[in-house]
ChimeraX commands (.cxc) that place a marker at each C-alpha (Angstrom):
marker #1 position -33.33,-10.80,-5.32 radius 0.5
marker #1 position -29.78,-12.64,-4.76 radius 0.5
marker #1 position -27.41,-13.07,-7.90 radius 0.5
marker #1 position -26.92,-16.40,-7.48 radius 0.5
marker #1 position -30.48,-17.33,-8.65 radius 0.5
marker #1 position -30.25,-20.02,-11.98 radius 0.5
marker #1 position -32.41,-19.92,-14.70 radius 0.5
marker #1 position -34.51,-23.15,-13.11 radius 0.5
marker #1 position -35.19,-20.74,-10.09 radius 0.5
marker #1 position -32.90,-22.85,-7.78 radius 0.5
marker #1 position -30.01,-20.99,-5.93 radius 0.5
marker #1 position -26.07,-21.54,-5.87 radius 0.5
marker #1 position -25.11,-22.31,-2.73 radius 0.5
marker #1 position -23.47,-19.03,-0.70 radius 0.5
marker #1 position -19.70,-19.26,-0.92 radius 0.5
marker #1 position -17.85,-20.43,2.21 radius 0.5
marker #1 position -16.89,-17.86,5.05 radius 0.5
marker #1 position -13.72,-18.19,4.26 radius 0.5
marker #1 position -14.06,-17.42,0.68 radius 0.5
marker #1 position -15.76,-14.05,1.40 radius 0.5
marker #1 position -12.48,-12.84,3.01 radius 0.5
marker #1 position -10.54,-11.40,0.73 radius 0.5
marker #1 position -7.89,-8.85,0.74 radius 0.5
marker #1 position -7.55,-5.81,-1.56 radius 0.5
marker #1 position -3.99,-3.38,-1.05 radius 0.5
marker #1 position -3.21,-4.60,2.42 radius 0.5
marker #1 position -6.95,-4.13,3.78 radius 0.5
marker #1 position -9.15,-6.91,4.48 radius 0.5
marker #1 position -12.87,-6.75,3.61 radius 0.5
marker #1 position -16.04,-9.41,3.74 radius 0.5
marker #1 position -18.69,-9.92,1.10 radius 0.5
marker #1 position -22.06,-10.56,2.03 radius 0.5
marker #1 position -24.90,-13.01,-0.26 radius 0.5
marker #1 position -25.84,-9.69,-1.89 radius 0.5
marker #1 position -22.68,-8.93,-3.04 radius 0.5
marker #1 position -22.36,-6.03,-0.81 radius 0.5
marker #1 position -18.34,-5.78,0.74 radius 0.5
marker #1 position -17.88,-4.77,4.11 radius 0.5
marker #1 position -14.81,-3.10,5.40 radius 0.5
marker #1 position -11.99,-2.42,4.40 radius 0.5
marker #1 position -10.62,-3.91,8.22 radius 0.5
marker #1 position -6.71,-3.92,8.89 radius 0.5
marker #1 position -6.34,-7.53,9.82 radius 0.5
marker #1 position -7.45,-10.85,8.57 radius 0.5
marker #1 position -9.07,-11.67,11.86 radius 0.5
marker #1 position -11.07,-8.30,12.50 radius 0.5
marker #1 position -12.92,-9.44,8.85 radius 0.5
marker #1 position -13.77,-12.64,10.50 radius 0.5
marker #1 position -14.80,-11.47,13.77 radius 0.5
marker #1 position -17.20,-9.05,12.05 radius 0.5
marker #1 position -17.99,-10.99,9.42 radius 0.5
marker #1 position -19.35,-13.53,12.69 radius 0.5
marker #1 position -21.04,-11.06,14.47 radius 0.5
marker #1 position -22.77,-9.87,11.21 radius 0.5
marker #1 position -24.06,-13.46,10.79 radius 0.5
marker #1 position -25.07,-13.63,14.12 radius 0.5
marker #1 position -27.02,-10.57,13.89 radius 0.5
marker #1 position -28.87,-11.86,11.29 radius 0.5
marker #1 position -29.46,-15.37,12.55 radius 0.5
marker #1 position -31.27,-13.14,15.89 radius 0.5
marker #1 position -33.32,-11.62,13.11 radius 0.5
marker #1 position -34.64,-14.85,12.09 radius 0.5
marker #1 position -35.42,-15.87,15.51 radius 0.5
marker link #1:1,2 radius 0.2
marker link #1:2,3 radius 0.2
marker link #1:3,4 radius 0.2
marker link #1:4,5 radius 0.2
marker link #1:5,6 radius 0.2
marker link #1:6,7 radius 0.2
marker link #1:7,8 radius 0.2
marker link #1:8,9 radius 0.2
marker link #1:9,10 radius 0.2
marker link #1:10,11 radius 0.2
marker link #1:11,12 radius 0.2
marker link #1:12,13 radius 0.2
marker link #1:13,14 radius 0.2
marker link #1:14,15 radius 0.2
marker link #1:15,16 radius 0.2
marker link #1:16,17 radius 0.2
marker link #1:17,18 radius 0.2
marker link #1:18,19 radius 0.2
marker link #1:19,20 radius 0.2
marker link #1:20,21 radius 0.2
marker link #1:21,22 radius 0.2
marker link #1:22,23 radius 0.2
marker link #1:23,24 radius 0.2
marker link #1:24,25 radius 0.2
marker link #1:25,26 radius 0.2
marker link #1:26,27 radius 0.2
marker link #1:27,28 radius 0.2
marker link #1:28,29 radius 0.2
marker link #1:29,30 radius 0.2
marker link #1:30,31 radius 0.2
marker link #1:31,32 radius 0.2
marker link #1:32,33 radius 0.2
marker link #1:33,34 radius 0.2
marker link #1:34,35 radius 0.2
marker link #1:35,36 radius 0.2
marker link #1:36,37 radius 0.2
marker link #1:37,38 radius 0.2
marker link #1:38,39 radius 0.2
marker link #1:39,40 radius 0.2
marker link #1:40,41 radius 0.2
marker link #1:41,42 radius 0.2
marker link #1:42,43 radius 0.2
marker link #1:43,44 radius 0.2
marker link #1:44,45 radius 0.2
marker link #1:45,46 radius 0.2
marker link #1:46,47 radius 0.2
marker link #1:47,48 radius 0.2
marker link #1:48,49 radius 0.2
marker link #1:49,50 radius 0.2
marker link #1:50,51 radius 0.2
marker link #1:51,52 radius 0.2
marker link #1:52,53 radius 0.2
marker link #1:53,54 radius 0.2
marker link #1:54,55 radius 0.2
marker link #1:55,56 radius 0.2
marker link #1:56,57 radius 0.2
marker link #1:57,58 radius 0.2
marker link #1:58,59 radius 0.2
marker link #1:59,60 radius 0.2
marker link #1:60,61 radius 0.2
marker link #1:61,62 radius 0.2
marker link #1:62,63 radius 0.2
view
């Protein structure tokens, strides 16, 4: 079940893409709705292009 779950049973909305970039000693790394991080990546952009493609992947799971 997700963390951001209130007491009412309603959800917080996920954070914006751009808020689960963050960087941590130079390295770059995602979070996902779970809470799970994903890298660490050397630039700011190779956390966003994965960070897409993970997204996507999971959109075609949907499908």
């Amino acid at each position: 079940m997700s963390d951001n779950r209130r007491q009412d049973g309603s959800e917080d909305p996920a954070p914006a893409r751009s808020e689960r970039i963050y960087s941590e000693q130079d390295l770059w790394y995602f979070r996902v709705r779970e809470g799970d991080e994903v890298g660490p990546f050397r630039y700011r952009s190779e956390a966003q292009s994965n960070l897409e493609r993970f997204m996507e992947q999971l959109k075609d799971q949907l499908s």
